[in-house]
NUFI-299060 format. One record per atom (N, C-alpha, C): x, y, z. Coordinates in pm, whole numbers, plus 50000, padded with zeros to 5 digits. Layout:
// NUFI-299060
XYZ...
***
This chain:
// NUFI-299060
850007658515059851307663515020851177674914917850467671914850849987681514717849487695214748848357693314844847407707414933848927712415066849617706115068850757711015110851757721015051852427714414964853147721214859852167735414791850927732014779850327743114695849867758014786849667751214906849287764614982850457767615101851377759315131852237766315227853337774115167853287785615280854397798915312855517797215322855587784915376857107778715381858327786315532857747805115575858367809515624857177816315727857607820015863856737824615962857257835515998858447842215960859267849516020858107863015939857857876116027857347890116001858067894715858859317896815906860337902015859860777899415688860847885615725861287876415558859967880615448858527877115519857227879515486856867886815459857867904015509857547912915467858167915015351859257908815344859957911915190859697900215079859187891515117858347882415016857197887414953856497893615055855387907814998856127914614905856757924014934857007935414838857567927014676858027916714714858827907614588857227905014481856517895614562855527896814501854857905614457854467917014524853807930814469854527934214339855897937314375856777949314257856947937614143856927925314117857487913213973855977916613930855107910914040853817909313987853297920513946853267927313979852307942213873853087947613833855167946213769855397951213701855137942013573855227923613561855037919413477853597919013449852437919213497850517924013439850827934613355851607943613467851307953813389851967961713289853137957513271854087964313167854517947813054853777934313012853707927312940852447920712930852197913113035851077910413030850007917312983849607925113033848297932512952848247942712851849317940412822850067950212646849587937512588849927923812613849567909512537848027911712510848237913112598846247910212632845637922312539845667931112543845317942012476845517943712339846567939812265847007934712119847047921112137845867913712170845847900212126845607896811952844407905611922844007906211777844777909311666845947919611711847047921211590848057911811617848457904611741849577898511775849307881011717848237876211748847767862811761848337853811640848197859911540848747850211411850487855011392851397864111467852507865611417853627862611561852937858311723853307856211806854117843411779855487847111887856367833411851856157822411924856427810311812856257798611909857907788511970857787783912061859207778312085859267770212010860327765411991860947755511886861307744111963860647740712051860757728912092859807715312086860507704512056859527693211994858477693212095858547693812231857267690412296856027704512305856527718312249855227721712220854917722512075856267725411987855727732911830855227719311768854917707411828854387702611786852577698511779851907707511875851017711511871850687724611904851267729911916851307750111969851457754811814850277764911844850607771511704850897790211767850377796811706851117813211744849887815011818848597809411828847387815611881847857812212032848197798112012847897787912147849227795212221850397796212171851207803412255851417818612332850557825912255850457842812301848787833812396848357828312413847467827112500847897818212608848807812512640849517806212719850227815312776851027823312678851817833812788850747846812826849907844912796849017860612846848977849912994847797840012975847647836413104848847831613221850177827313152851197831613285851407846813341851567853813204851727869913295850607876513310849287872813315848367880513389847557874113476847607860413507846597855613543847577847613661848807844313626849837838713713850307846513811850187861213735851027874813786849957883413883848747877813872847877882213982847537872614071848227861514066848007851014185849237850814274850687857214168851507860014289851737871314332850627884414289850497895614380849507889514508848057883014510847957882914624848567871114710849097865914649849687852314732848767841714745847917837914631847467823914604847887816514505848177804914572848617790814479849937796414429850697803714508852107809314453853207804114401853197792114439854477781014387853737781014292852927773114244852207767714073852177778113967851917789014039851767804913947853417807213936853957807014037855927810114002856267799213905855747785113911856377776313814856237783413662854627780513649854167786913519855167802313462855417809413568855937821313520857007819213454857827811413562859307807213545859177800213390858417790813386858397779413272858657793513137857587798513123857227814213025858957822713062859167822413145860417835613094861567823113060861547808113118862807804813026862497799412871861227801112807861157800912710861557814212638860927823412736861317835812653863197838712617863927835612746864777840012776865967830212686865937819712683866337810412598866117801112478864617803212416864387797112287863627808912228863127820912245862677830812172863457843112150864367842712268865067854312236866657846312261866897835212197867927828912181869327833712119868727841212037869907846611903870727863511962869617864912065870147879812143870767880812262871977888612272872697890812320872307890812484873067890012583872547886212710872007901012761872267911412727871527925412779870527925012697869867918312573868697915912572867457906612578867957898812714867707884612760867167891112923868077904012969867577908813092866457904813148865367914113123864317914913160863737896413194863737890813101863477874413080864027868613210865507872513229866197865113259865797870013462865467884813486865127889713626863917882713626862887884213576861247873913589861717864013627862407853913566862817842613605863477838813765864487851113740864917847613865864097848314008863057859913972862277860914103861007850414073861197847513984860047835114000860207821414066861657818814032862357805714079862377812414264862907823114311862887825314426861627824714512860287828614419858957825314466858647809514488859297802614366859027790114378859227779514498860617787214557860887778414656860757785514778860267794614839859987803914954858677803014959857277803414866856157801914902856387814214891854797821814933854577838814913854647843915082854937834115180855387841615341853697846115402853987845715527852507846715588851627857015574852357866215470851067876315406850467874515258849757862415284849697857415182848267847515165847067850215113846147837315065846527823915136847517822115055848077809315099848187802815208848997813215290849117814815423847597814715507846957819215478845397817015510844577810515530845147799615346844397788915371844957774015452846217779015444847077768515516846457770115659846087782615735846247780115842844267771615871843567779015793842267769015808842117758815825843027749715701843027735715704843717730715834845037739915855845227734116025844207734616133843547743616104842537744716256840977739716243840977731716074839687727016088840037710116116841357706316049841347691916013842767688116188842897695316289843507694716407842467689616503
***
């Protein structure tokens, strides 16, 4: 059930697949590359002044290191698993999880035009989450192996 959920496409259709592609391409290398690896790159000035959520189940062991390294690895490491379309649901969760922290406990106090950006990641992440990355996709790949080795 698990090797299910993690590698199926969910959709067979050309068409849908083709625009599940481009979804993945344009979120994913706009978030690597216009947050993610700005993180990554000012890790050393950012690390001790990065915010942490205020929520009992992490600030109670998350400190500013553990959280700018949690969110590097959703937006660069999540954000290059749902450009090529591996393990795409688990990488959309993680993303999703990271922009509704961003979008609602870090940037809480700001106004909803500056929640945007947070708030579009999210949305195409939740849409990844439940579509799978479509048959141009890793995923799709490995799904079809396991059908034609274990058939």
């Amino acid at each position: 059930m698990m090797k299910k959920w993690f590698f199926s496409n969910s959709t067979f259709d050309p068409m849908a697949s083709a625009g599940l592609l481009a979804l993945r391409i344009g979120i994913g290398s706009m978030m690597l590359g216009l947050h993610g690896w700005e993180k990554y790159q000012n890790f050393a000035q950012a690390k001790d002044s990065f915010p942490v959520p205020k929520i009992v189940l992490l600030s109670s062991w998350m400190n500013s290191t553990t959280s700018l390294v949690c969110t590097i690895f959703a937006e660069v490491v999540c954000s290059a698993l749902i450009i090529v379309g591996m393990a795409t649901r688990p990488a959309a969760v993680l993303l999703a999880f990271t922009m509704t922290m961003a979008a609602f406990v870090v940037l809480a106090d700001k106004p909803l035009a500056g929640k945007e950006m947070a708030l579009l990641y999210l949305t195409a992440a939740v849409a990844l989450f439940f579509t799978g990355g479509g048959i141009y996709s890793f995923d799709a790949r490995f799904s079809i192996v396991k059908k034609r080795m274990f058939s």
